[in-house]
C-alpha positions, 0 to 999 in steps of 0.5 A: 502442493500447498504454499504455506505461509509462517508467521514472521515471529514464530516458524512454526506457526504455519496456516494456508493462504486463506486462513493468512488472509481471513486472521490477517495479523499472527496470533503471535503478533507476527506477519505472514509471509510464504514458506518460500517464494515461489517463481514464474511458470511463464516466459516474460514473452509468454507474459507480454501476450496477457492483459492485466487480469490474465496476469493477474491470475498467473501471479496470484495462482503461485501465491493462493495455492488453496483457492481454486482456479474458478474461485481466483478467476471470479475474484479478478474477474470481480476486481479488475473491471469498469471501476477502471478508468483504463482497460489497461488498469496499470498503463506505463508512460514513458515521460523523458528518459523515465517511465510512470506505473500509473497506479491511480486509475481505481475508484479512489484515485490512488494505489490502494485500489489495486490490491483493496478491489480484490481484497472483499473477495479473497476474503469472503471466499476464504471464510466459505472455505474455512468455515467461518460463521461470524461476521468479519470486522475489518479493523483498518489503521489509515495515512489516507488512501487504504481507508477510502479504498478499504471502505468502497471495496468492503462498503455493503458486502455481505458477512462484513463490517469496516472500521477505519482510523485516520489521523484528523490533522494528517491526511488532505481534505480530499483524502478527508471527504472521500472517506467520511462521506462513505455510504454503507451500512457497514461502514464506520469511520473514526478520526483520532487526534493523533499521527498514523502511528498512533492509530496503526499502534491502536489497531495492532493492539486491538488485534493482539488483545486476545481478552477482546476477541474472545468477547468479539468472537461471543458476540458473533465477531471476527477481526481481520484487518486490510491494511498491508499487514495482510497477505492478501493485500501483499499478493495483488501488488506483486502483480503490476510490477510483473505487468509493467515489465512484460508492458516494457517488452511487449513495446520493445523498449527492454530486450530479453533479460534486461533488467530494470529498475523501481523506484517506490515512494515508500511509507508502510513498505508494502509497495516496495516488499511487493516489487522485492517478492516480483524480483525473487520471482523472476523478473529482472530488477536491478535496483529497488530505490526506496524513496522517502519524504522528511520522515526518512526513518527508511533512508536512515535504515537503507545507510546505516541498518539501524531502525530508529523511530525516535525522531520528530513526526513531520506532517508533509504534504505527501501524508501517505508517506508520514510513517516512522514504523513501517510495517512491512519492513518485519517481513524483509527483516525475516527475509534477511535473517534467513528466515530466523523467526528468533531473531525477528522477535529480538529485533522487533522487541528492541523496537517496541521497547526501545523504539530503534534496533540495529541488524547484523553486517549479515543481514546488512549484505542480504539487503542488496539491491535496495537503495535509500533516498529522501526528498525534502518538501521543498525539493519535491515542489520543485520537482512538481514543477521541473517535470511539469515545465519540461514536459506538461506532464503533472505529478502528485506530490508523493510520485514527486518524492519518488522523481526526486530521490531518483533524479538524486540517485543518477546524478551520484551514480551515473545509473543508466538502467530503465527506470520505472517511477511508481506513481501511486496517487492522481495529482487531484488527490492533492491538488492544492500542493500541485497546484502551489508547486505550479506557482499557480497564483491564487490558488482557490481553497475550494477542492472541486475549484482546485480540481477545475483548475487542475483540468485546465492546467494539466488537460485531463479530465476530472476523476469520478471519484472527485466528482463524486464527493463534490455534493455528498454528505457527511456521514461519519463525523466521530472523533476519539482520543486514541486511548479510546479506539478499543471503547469505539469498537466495544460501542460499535459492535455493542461487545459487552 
């Protein structure tokens, strides 16, 4: 049988894994999330003998219950090869007492790489399979990684076309040039003066325009998105949180059924959402520790479940994580309504009306196992340079945020458990933070420079992707008022 997924505003609005995929967002507005979640047909033992890609296939078969077993082989297959730096994909290190999923071993040096590099191929075969004639227009809304890695995964495939927004003052020079010296005929990127709300409030409007789509769809266009929001980047994440702890047991650092715990550094909440679904998988978690910068509207909710985005935005030097509406978190919210579509269109109107909504003492106790912390700027500095100091071993900024928060964490409770920190970006990402919270003197303001000495400082060798945009040109320089993203669109495709 089929798994189905239901929009989270509207149960009865019920499509297949693919069709999930290729609408990306509801009609209703809603997000797609499975009709129940389903659990692991293998051992944990059984697990430990596969590599990521074989893993990759017995997570993502539970989930994409439509596509076939060659159609899924082919998209990992496609996925999961030399744009690696590792054959490991996802390794594990343990520093000190604590161990890092290395997440950036992709393409564009960050965590986006592992669900975006499948994503172009779930995606073109869910159009074979439903049909679809237009061409699909990837409507993406970025904070810095999802749009380099949604533009080299979408770059030049066939029967699609990407947008990516980004907030102009909000991402780091390196996140700034790897998108905007994207090469394809496809591709188009557009900076917005304003923060990532403002151009994640864009996308989703342009989505819920049903005026605009059916000018779209008559000009031989169809909108879907690769942001989060879609399942069919949900999916693939699940899988290195299953991969890392079968890693852990295969090494013999955990015994049978020990749990562990994740502690996520956490924006647009679908890193953590997808540990929460490996949980409810079977895998044994202890605690999800969500950890967040000084925009810590997440924390707030974990201590008090009220969600309030009335706050300052604050641009931190872990832009990745500037978010005040985080949103994954509707799909949990659903989850801990049990599943009351009702009562998460209640809360999400309270949130588009009034900018904050406050879950029920029921909803509160199903949020077990989730744990808030946040780390200020100057609290993640130090950290940069304590594990630097005591192990030589170099965080970026975001990963610090996590390090951090958990460092917090077992200092109040005392929590001995296995931890593993998600480490969801390369220090070269944002080398002139590490290097600053090095005390590194003299920092140089070029990014290949920085990157040179970062080499020597941490002695690791400099990413491709870093390599690669030290000589490339500029080829998108577009900038809009965000009041002007749908007229962007309407220009590009020439809708009329």
């Amino acid at each position: 049988m089929n798994l189905m997924y239901r929009s989270t505003r509207d149960s009865s609005n019920r499509v297949t894994a693919s069709q999930a995929i290729l609408q990306g967002l509801s009609s209703d507005g809603g997000l797609f999330v499975p009709e129940t979640i389903p659990v692991l047909q293998k051992t944990m033992e059984e697990l430990s003998k596969l590599d990521y890609s074989e893993t990759a296939f017995e997570v993502m078969k539970l989930f994409l219950t439509d596509y076939t077993e060659e159609e899924l082989r082919d998209c990992i297959t496609k996925a999961y090869d030399t744009k690696f730096d590792t054959p490991e994909i996802a390794p594990l290190k343990k520093v000190g007492q604590v161990y890092y999923l290395e997440l950036f071993h992709g393409a564009t040096i960050a965590f986006k790489d592992m669900a975006l590099s499948i994503l172009p191929h779930l995606l073109t075969k869910s159009a074979k399979k439903n049909n679809v004639k237009e061409e699909i227009v990837i409507l993406t809304a970025t904070s810095g990684d999802t749009g380099k890695a949604a533009l080299a995964g979408f770059a030049d495939v066939e029967g699609t076309s990407i947008i990516v927004f980004y907030p102009k003052a909000g991402v780091s020079s390196v996140q700034e040039k790897q998108m905007v010296t994207q090469q394809g005929t496809n591709t188009n990127v557009i900076g917005i003066h304003g923060n990532f709300d403002d151009a994640q409030t864009g996308v989703k409007k342009m989505f819920n325009n049903t005026e605009l789509a059916d000018r779209l769809k008559k000009s031989g266009y169809l909108f879907s998105s690769a942001n989060s929001i879609n399942i069919g980047r949900l999916v693939p994440q699940i899988v290195y949180y299953v991969y890392s702890y079968t890693t852990l047991y295969r090494e013999g650092q955990i015994a049978k059924g020990e749990k562990i715990n994740f502690t996520v550094p956490t924006g647009n909440f679908g890193n953590i959402l997808a540990a929460y679904y490996a949980k409810h998988l079977g895998v044994p978690i202890d605690k999800l520790i969500c950890a967040s910068n000084e925009n810590k509207v997440l924390y707030d909710f974990f201590e008090s479940g009220r969600y309030d985005k009335n706050r300052e935005f604050i641009l931190t030097e872990s832009p990745s994580m500037d978010i005040l509406v985080s949103s994954n978190l509707e799909r949990l919210i659903y989850h801990v309504a049990e599943c009351d579509s009702n009562k998460t269109v209640e809360l999400m109107n309270a949130l588009s009306t009034h900018g904050a909504y406050e879950i029920t003492d029921r909803m509160k106790s199903n949020l077990e196992g989730f744990i808030g912390g946040w780390a200020s700027e100057q609290e993640t500095r130090e950290t940069i340079d304590k594990v630097y100091r005591e192990s030589g071993y170099v965080i970026d900024t975001h990963t610090a945020v996590a390090v951090s928060v958990y460092d917090n964490y077992t200092a109040k409770t005392g929590d001995a458990v296995k931890t593993v920190i998600v480490s969801t970006a390369s220090p070269y990402k944002f080398g002139k933070s590490v290097l600053e919270a090095l005390h590194i003197p003299e920092v140089p303001e070029d990014d290949y420079d920085q990157a040179l000495l970062l080499q020597k400082v941490s002695n690791t060798a400099i990413p491709g992707a870093v390599e690669e945009i030290r000589t490339a040109r500029v080829l998108h320089s577009k900038v809009c008022e965000t009041e002007k993203m749908q007229a962007i669109v309407e220009e590009i495709f020439k809708i009329i």
